[in-house]
C-alpha positions as CSV (number, residue, x, y, z in Angstrom):
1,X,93.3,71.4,-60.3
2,X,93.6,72.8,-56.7
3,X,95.1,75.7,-55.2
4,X,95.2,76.3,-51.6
5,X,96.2,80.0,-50.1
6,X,95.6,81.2,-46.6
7,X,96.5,85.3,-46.4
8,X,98.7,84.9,-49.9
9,X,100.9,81.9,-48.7
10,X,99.9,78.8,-50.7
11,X,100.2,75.4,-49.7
12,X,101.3,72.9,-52.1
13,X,98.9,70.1,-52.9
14,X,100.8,66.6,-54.3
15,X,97.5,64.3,-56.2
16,X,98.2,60.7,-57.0
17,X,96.1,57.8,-57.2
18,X,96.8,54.4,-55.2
19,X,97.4,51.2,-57.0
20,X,93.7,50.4,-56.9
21,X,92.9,53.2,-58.0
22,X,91.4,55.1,-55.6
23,X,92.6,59.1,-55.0
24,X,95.0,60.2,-52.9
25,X,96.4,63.9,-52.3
26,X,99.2,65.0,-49.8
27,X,99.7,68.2,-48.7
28,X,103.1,69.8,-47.6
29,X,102.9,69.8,-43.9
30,X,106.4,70.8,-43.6
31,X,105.0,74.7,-44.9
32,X,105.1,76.3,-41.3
33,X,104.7,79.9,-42.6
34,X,101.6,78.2,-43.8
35,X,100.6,76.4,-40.7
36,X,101.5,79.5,-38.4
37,X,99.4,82.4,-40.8
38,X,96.7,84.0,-39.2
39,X,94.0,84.3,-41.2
40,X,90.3,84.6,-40.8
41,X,90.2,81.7,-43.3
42,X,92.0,79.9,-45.8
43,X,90.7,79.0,-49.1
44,X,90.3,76.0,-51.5
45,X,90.6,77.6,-55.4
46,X,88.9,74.3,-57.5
47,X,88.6,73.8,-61.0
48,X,86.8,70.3,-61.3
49,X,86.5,69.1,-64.7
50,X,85.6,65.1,-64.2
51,X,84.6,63.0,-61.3
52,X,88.6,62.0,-60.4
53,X,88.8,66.2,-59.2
54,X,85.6,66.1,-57.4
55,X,87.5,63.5,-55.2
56,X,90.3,65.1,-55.3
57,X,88.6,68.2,-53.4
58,X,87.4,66.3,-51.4
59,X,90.4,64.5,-50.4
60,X,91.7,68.1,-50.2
61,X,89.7,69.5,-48.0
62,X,90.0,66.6,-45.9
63,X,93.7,67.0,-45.3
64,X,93.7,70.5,-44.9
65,X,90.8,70.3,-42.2
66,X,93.1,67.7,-40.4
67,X,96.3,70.2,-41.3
68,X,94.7,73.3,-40.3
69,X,92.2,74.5,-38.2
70,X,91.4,77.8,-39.8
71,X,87.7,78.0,-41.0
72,X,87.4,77.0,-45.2
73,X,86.3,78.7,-48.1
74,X,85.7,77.0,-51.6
75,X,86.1,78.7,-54.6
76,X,84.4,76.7,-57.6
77,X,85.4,78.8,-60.6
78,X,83.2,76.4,-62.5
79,X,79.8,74.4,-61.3
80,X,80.3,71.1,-62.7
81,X,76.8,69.2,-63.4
82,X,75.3,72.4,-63.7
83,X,73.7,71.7,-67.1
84,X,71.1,68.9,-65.8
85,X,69.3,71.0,-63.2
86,X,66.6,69.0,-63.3
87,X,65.0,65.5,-63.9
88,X,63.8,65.8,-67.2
89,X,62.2,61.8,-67.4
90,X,62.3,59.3,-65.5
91,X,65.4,57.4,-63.9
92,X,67.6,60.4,-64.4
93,X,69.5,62.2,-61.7
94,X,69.2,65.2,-60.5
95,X,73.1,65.9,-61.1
96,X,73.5,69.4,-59.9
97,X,71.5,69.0,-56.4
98,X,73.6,65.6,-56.3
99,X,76.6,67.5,-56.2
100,X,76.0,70.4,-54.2
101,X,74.7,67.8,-51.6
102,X,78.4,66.9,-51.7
103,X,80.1,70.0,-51.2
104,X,77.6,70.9,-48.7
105,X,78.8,67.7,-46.7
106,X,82.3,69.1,-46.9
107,X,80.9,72.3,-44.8
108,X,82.5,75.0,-45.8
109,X,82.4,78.4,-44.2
110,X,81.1,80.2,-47.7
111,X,80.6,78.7,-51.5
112,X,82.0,81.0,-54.0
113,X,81.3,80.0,-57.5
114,X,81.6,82.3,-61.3
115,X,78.4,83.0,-63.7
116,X,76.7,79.4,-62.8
117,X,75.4,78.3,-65.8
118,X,72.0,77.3,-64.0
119,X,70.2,79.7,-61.5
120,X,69.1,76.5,-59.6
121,X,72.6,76.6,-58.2
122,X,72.1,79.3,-55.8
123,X,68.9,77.3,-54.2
124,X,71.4,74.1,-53.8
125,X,74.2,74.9,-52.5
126,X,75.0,76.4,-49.0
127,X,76.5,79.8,-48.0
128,X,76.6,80.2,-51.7
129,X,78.4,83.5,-53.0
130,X,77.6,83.9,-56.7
131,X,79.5,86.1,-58.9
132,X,77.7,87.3,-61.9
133,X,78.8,87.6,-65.5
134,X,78.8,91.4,-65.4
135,X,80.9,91.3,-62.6
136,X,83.4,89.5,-63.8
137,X,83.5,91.5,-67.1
138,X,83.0,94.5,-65.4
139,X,86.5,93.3,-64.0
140,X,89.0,93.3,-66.7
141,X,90.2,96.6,-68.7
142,X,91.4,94.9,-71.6
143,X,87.9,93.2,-72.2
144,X,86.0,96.8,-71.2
145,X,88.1,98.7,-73.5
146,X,87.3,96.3,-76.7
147,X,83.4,96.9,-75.7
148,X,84.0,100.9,-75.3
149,X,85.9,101.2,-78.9
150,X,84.1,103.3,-81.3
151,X,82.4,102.4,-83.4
152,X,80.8,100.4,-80.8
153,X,80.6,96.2,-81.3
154,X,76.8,94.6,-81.1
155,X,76.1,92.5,-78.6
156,X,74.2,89.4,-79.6
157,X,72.1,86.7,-77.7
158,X,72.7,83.2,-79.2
159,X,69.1,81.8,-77.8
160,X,66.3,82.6,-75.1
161,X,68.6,81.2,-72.7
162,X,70.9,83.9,-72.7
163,X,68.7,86.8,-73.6
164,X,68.5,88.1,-70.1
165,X,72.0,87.9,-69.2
166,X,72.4,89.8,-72.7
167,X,70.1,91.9,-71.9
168,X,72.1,93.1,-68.6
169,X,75.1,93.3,-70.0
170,X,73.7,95.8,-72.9
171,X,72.2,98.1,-70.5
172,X,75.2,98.2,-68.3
173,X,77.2,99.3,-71.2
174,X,74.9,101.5,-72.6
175,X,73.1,100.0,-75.6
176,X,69.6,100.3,-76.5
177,X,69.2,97.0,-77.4
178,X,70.7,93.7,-78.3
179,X,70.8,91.4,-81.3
180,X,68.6,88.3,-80.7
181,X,68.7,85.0,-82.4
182,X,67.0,81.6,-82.1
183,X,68.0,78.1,-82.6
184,X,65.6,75.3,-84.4
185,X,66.4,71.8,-83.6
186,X,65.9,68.6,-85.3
187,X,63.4,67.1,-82.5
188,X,64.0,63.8,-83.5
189,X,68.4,64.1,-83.0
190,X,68.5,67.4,-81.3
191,X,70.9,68.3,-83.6
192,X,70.6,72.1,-84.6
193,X,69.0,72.6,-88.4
194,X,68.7,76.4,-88.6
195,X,69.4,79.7,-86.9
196,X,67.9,82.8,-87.1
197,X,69.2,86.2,-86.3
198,X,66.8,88.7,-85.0
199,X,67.2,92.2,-85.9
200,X,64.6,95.0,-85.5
201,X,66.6,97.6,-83.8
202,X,70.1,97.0,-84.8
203,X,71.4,97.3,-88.2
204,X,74.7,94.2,-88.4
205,X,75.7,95.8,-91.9
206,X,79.2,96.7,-91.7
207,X,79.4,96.4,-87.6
208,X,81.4,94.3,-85.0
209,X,79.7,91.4,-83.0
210,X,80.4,90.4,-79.8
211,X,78.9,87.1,-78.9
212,X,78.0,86.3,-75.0
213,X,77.4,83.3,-73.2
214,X,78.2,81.6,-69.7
215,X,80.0,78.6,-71.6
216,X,81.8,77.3,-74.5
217,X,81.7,72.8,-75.4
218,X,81.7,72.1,-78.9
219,X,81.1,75.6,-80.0
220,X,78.2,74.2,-83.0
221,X,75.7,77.0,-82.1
222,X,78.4,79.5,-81.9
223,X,79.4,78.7,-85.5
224,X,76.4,78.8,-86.8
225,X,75.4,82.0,-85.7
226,X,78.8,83.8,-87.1
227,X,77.9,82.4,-90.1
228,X,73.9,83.6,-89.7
229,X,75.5,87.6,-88.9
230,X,78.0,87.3,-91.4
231,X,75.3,86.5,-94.0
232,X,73.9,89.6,-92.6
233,X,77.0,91.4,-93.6
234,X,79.1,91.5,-90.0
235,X,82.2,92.8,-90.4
236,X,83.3,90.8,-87.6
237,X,81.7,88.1,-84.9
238,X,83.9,87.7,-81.7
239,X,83.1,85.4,-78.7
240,X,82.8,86.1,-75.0
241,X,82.2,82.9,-72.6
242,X,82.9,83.1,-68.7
243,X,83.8,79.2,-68.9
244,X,85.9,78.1,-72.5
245,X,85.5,74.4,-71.7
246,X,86.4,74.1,-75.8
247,X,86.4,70.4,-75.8
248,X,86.4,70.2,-79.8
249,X,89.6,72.5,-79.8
250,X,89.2,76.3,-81.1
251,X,90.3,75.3,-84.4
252,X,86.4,74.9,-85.4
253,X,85.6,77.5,-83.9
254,X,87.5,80.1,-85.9
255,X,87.1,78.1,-89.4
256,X,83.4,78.4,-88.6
257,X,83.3,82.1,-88.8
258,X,84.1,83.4,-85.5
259,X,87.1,85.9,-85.4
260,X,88.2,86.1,-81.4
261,X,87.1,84.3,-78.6
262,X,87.4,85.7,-75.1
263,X,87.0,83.6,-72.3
264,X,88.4,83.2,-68.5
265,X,90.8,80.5,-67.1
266,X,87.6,79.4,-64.9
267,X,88.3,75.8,-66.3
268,X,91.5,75.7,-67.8
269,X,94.4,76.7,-65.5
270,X,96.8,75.8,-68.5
271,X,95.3,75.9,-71.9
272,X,95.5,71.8,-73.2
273,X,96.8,70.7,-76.7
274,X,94.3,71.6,-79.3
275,X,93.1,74.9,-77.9
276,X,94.7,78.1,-79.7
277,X,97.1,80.5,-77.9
278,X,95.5,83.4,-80.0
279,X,92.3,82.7,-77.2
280,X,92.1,85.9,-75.2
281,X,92.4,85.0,-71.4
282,X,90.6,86.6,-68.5
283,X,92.9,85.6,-65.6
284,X,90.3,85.4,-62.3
285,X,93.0,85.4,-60.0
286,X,94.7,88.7,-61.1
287,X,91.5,90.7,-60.5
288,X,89.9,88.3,-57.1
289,X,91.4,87.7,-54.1
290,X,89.3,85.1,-52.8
């Protein structure tokens, strides 16, 4: 999943693997607009969503250096490895640092990457542009008007994690507070045996919910707490993720409670079988020209 553009002109990228396996990618060399485009760079738009992408960037990026000598930017709409940012016990790796250290090797002219799910990736990668969450949502109309309607939706926190981020995003818009809640795990499986909706400022009774997190797998937690606020008496629980990676489908997701999902193309370019047209895209591209 890579686009290349230098001034608006794209490049067409061809990825196929050899007999052996290995990656290959070609690029269209016969694009002389392309080729003869001055630009103060040209940039590399990735969505890497297994290890066979990560080498075809790089292959990418290898090409195009060879293709064109205009300076390289990388635009990583989504930080793959992000969620281990850290050993944890022994013999692990370090994923994230492991694959900055990669695109750092690639030596690009600046790093762009979208509401990182781990703050350790700004101290790992180099020339590292990081657009925040409230950025990008500050972004789209459609999304700003549904948070603008009257009465008002809630915003809710689904864990510590993402209290601050929630926290932001209610003062930006004007709230007073935010709804917090808290997940208790089974220790021993780390599956998920309760959640609990904290409430002391907000009354849920008869209101809109709006969900927000940087990412969207399974979607477990996410069902769960609709089901804690509806219990609660929400009227209605939507979902806003910067990164619907969905890799259960939606279907569970809105049997389990949870009425809209918003979410941005940051990993999906073209939504897969399984995943619901009613999902409400944010398309990056239409609003950054990167």
């Amino acid at each position: 999943m890579i686009h290349i553009i230098k001034n608006r002109v794209p490049l067409a990228v061809t990825t196929f693997l050899f007999p052996a396996g290995e990656t290959g990618v070609k690029l269209d060399t016969n694009n002389l607009l392309y080729r003869h485009t001055a630009a103060a760079h040209q940039t590399v738009w990735a969505r890497p969503q297994s290890s066979k992408d990560v080498m075809e960037l790089i292959m990418a990026t290898d090409a195009l250096r060879r293709f064109d000598s205009t300076p390289i930017n990388l635009v990583l709409s989504y930080v793959p490895y992000a969620r281990q940012d850290r050993v944890c016990v022994p013999g692990e790796s370090f994923s994230l640092k492991a694959f900055a250290g990669i695109i750092n090797g690639l030596g690009f002219q600046k790093v762009t990457v979208f509401d990182p799910h781990s703050d350790v990736t700004g101290a790992v990668f180099d020339r590292v542009h990081i657009i925040p969450q409230t950025d990008i949502i500050g972004k789209f109309d459609v999304f700003n008007a549904r948070l603008h309607a009257s009465p008002r939706p809630i915003f809710v926190s689904p864990d510590a994690g993402a209290n601050k981020r929630t926290s932001e995003l209610a003062g930006l818009y004007g709230h007073d507070s935010f709804i917090r809640a808290d997940k208790l795990r089974d220790l021993a499986t780390g599956k998920i045996k309760e959640i609990v909706v904290v409430n002391p400022w907000e009354e849920i009774e008869g209101r809109d919910c709006i969900v927000v997190d940087d990412l969207c797998d399974a979607g477990g937690t996410f069902i769960g707490l609709a089901a804690a606020l509806k219990a609660k008496g929400a009227r209605q629980v939507e979902l806003y993720v910067t990164h619907g990676l969905f890799t259960k489908g939606t279907a569970p997701l809105y049997k389990g409670g949870i009425d809209a999902i918003w979410t941005t193309n940051s990993f999906y370019d073209v939504w897969p079988a399984g995943i619901s047209d009613e999902v409400k895209t944010l398309k990056l591209e239409e609003v950054y020209s990167l």
